[in-house]
LOMAR-668232 format. One record per residue (C-alpha): x, y, z. Coordinates in steps of 0.2 Angstrom, whole numbers, padded with zeros to 4 digits, always signed. Layout:
BEGIN
XYZ
...
***
This chain:
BEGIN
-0554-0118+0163
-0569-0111+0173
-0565-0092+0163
-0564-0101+0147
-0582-0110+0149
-0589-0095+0157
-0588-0082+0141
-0593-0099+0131
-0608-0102+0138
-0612-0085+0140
-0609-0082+0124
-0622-0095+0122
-0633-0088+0134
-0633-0071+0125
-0632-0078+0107
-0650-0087+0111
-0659-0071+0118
-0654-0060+0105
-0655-0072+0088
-0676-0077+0096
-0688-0067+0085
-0707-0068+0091
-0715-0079+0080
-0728-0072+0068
-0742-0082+0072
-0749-0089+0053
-0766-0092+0050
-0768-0110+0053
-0768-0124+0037
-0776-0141+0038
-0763-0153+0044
-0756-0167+0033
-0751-0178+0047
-0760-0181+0062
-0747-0180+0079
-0748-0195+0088
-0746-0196+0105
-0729-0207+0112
-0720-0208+0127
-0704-0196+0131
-0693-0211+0131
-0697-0215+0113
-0693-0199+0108
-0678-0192+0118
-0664-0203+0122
-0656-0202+0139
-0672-0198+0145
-0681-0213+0154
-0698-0208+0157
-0709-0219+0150
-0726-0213+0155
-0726-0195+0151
-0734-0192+0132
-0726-0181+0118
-0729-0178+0100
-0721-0190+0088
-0715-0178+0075
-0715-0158+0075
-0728-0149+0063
-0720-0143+0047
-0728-0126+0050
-0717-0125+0065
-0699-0131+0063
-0688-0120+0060
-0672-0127+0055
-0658-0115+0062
-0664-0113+0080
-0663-0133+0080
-0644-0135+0073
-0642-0121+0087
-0649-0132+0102
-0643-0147+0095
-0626-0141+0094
-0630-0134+0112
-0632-0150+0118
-0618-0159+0111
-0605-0146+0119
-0613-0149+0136
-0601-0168+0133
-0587-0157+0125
-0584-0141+0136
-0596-0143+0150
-0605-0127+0155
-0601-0135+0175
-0581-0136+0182
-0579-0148+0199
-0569-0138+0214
-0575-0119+0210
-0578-0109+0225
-0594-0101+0230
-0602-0086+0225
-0599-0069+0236
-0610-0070+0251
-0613-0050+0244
-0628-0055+0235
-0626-0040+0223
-0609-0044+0220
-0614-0061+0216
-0627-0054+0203
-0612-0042+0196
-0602-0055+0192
-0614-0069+0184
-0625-0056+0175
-0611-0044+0162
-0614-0029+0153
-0616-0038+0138
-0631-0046+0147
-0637-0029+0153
-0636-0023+0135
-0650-0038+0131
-0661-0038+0147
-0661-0026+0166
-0653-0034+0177
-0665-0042+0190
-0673-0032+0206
-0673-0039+0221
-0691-0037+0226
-0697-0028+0242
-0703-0042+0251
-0683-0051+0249
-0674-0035+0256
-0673-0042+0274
-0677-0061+0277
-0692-0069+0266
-0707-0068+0276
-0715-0083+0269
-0731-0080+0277
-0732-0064+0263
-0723-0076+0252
-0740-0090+0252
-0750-0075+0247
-0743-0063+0237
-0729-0071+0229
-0723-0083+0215
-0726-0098+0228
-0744-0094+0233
-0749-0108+0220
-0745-0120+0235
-0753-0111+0252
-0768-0124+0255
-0779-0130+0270
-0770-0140+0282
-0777-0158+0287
-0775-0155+0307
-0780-0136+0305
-0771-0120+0299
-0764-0120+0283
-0748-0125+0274
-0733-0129+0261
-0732-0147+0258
-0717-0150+0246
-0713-0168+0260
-0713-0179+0245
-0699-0173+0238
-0688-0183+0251
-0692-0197+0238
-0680-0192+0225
-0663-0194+0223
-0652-0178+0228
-0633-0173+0225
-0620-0177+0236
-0618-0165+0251
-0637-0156+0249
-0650-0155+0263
-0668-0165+0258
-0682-0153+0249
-0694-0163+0259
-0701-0150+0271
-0718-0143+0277
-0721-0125+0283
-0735-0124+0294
-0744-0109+0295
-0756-0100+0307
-0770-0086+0304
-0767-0067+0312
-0786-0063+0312
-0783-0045+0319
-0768-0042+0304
-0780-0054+0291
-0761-0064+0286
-0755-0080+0285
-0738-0081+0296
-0726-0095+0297
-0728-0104+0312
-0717-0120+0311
-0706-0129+0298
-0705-0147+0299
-0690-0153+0288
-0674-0165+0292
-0666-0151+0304
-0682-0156+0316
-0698-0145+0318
-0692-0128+0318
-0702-0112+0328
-0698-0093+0324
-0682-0089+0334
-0677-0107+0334
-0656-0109+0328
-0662-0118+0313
-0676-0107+0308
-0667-0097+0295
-0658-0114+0290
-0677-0120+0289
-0682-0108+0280
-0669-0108+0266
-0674-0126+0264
-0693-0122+0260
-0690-0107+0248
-0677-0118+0237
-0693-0134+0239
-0703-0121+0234
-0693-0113+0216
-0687-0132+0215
-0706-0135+0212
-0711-0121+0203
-0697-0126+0188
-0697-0142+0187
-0716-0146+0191
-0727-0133+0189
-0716-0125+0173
-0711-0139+0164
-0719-0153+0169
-0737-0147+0171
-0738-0131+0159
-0726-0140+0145
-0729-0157+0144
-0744-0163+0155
-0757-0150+0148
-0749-0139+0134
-0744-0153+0124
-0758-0161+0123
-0769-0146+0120
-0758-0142+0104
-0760-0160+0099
-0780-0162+0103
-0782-0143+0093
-0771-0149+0078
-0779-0167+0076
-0799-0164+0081
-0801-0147+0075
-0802-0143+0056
-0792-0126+0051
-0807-0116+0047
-0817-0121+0064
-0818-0107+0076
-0813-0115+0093
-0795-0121+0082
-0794-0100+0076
-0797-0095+0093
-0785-0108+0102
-0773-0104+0090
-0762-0090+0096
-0760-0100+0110
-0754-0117+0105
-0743-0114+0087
-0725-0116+0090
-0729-0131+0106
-0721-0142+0098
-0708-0138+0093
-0703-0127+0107
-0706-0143+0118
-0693-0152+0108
-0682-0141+0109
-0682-0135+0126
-0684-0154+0135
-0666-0158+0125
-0658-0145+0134
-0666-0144+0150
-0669-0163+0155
-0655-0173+0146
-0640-0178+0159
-0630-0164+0160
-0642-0150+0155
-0649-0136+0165
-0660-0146+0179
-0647-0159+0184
-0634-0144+0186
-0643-0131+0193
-0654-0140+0205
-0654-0152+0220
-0658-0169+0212
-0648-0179+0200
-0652-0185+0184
-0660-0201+0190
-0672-0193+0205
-0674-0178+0193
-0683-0190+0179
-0692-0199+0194
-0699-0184+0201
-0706-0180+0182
-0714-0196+0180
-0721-0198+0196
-0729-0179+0198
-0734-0180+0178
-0750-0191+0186
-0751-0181+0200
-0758-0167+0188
-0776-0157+0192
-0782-0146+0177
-0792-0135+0190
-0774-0126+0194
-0780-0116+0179
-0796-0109+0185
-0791-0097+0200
-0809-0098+0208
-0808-0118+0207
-0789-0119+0211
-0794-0111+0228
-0811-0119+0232
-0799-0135+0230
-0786-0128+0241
-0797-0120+0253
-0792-0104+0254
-0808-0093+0247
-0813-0083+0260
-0801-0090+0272
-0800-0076+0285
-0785-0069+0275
-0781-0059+0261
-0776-0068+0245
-0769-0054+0233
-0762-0063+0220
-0777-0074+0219
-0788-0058+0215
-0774-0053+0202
-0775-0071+0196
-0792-0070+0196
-0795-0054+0187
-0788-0060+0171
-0797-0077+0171
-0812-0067+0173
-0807-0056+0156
-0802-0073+0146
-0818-0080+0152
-0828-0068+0146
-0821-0068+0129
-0823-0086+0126
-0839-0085+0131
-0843-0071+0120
-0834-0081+0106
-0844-0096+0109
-0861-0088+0107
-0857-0079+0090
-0856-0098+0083
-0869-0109+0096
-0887-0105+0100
-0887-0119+0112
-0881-0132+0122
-0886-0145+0110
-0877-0136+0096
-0861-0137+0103
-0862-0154+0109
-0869-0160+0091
-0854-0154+0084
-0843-0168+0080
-0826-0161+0079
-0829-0152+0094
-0834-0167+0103
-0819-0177+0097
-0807-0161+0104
-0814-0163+0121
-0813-0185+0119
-0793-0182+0115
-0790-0169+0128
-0800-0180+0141
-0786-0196+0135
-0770-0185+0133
-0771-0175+0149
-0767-0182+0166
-0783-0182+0174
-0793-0176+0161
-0801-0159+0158
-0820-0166+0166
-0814-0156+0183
-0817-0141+0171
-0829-0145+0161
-0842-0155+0170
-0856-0166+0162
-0866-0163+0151
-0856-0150+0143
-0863-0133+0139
-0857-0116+0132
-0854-0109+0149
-0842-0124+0152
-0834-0127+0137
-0829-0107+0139
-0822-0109+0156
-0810-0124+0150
-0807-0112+0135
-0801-0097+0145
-0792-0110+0155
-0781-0113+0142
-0778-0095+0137
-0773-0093+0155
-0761-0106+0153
-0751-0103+0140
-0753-0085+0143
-0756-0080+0166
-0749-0099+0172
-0733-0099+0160
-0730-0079+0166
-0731-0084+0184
-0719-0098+0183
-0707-0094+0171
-0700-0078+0171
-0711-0071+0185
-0696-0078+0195
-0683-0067+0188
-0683-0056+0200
-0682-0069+0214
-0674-0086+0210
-0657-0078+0207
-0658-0070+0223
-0649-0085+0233
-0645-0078+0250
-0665-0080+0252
-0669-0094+0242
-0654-0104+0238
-0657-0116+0222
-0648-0131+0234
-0646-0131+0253
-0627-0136+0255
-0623-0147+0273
-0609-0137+0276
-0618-0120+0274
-0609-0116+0258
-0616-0106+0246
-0620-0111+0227
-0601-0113+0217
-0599-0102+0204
-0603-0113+0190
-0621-0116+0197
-0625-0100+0201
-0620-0095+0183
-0631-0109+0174
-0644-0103+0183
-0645-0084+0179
-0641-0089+0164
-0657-0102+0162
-0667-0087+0170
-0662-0075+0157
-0665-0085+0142
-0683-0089+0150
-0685-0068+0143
-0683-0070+0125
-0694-0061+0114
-0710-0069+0112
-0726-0066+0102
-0736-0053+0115
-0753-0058+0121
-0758-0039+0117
-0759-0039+0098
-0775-0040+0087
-0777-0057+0082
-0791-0052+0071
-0785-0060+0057
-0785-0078+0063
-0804-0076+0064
-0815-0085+0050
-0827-0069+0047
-0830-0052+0054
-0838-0057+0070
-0825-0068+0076
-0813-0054+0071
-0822-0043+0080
-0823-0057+0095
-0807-0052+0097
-0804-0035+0094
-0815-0034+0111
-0802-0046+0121
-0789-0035+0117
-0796-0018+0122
-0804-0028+0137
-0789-0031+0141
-0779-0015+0139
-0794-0008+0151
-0787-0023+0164
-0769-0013+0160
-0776+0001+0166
-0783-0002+0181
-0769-0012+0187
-0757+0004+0184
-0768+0013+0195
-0762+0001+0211
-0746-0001+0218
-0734-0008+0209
-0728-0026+0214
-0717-0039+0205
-0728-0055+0209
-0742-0044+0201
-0746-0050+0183
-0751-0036+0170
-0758-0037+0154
-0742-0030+0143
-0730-0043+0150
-0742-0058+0144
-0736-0069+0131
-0746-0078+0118
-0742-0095+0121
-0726-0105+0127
-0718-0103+0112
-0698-0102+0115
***
């Protein structure tokens, strides 16, 4: 059966990417119905997580009735021909070969095939990795000195049959002279590992696939998706009237949530569907792992400067390059909501007497883990209310980038970082390895791009010129970062999305 579900589902696969238009962001309307906040449970059958917060209905301004008979009748085949097959052997340990036969022409035709990136082309050097990679979100000060990965909680959650725990820590030690991080010690259930131990390279097969495990389920979904983009979209839509300034200047970033939320959380987190299958945890510890790091969230991951005071990692002896690249397009959002802000408020006290304004940050502060107050500090001024603004252009624009299909070119690379650790050694079966390139590919569909003139969402000539700035401010961020070495953790301008629109 296997060849018969394989050209289904990648039929599937490939029928998704191509048939996905980038929306045409509309100018906003005032809405009807207000979106309530109620728990995923309610909403999603199959799906026990009761605390995490969804919207109760999808706007009418974004549902689009033939892509959800599409995931619907997605997720119905996953009970009729299942995209997985018990008893397939493993992929090619040729890792090329493994690519060749996951990813057809008929992908090729759609999408490149992915590149394995300079820093995989031996063995992973993780110490390059924490700084310069899709995982240096996680490199932070270590309690006892040093720094470290610290993905040890994961050992709570229920895993497959025949998989090695993602519970690990890699320790890590500063080479002054060199000014880089380098792995000094793993610490998982193979023992604490040194370089040149036997089970080093085992050890560190376990800490890469922690690390992607993390990033998708986590930082992706969880975090970017549900615990702060969801709300955002539901706080903008309720609080803000169509015609107030922050709502047109949020809006390229928040239309289509919803429903993109809907749609993706039925295919990705009912039993049977993409993160059960591809990853190590079952259905059960997948949903736990949800509900317990949903409250674990911290809204300061979206301001570079703050995310690494908090990790303490500024000016920490060693370079941090994709901090600065992270940090370059902060400072360009940054400086256009500030901008924006002052065309419409004098003063401080302006902005805090507005009323609908007020009530956006008093629905953000409920809805979001944590709150945004991290952000936005007391009392709230221009200056702050700007930085929680261009936080949440970097989210739906830098954050989603980074950890969604900024991993193309490395999560399907499994000889480095497997997406399970297998006891026996084995490598992923066919079938696993297949859901997963395909998952990665569809993670590329067209999308509305961050570099387009969103003039016309503006409410007069300033706001529209507001925003003809932030586009040729950032265009001038393109060119600059063409004029540096080329790198595929690096984040440019022209691969930007709008939103998380799917």
């Amino acid at each position: 059966m296997w060849a018969l579900r394989k050209r289904f589902w990648n039929r599937i696969a490939m029928a998704k990417f191509s048939r996905n238009k980038p929306a045409v962001i509309p100018i906003p309307g005032d809405d009807k119905r207000k979106l309530k906040p109620v728990s995923l449970a309610s909403q999603f059958s199959g799906i026990p997580i009761p605390n995490i917060l969804v919207a109760d209905h999808v706007p009418a301004d974004e549902a689009e009735r033939l892509k959800h008979a599409f995931y619907e009748f997605q997720v119905a085949m996953y009970g009729v021909l299942s995209p997985m097959e018990d008893g397939l052997p493993p992929i090619d340990a040729d890792p090329q070969k493994a690519i060749d036969e996951a990813y057809s022409s008929a992908h090729r035709d759609l999408f490149p095939v992915p590149v394995l990136p300079d820093e995989y082309k031996n063995r992973a050097d993780l110490g390059h990795l924490a700084v310069a990679g899709p995982y240096a979100c996680f490199v932070e000060k270590a309690p006892e000195g040093g720094y470290q990965w610290d993905f040890r909680k994961l050992e709570r959650y229920e895993h497959h049959e025949g998989l090695r725990s993602l519970g690990v820590r890699v320790r890590f030690r500063v080479d002054e002279p060199a000014r880089r991080l380098e792995a000094a010690q793993i610490e998982c259930e193979l023992g604490a590992c040194k370089p040149g131990d036997a089970n080093w390279e085992m050890a560190e097969k376990i800490a890469l696939c922690a690390a992607t495990t993390h990033v998708s389920l986590v930082r992706h979904f969880n975090w970017v998706h549900l615990a702060s983009g969801a709300p955002l979209a539901m706080a903008t839509r309720n609080s803000l009237p169509a015609n107030h300034p922050v709502r047109r200047l949020l809006w390229p970033h928040i239309f289509g949530t919803q429903y993109s939320n809907e749609l993706v959380t039925k295919g990705q987190m009912v039993k049977g569907g993409d993160f059960e299958t591809i990853f190590s945890f079952t259905h059960q510890g997948m949903c736990k792992l949800f509900e317990e790091t949903y409250n674990e969230y911290d809204i300061t991951t979206l301001d570079p400067t703050l995310d690494a005071q908090r990790r303490g990692i500024k000016h920490a002896g060693f370079e941090t390059p994709a901090l600065a690249n992270r940090q370059a397009l902060f400072d360009v959002m940054h400086a256009h909501a500030l901008a924006y802000l002052h065309l419409y408020y004098s003063s401080d006290q302006q902005l805090r007497a507005d009323a609908s304004f007020q009530s956006w940050i008093d629905e953000l502060q409920r809805m979001i883990p944590g709150g945004v107050q991290k952000l936005l500090g007391s009392p709230i001024t221009i200056e702050s209310a700007a930085r929680l603004i261009a936080a949440f252009i970097y989210l739906a624009s830098v954050e989603h980038e980074i950890l969604g299909t900024g991993l193309w070119n490395y999560q399907v690379w499994t000889h480095i970082q497997p997406a399970r650790v297998y006891k026996n050694g084995q490598r992923e079966p066919l079938d696993v390895y297949q859901r997963l390139v395909n998952a990665n590919f569809n993670l590329n569909v067209s999308r509305a791009q961050l570099l387009q003139d969103f003039s016309y969402l503006a409410i007069d000539e300033q706001g529209a010129a507001a925003f003809r700035t932030f586009l040729s401010e950032l265009r001038g961020l393109q060119a600059k970062l063409e004029q540096e070495p080329f790198a595929h953790w690096k984040i440019y301008p022209e691969i930007l999305e709008a939103n998380i629109n799917a």
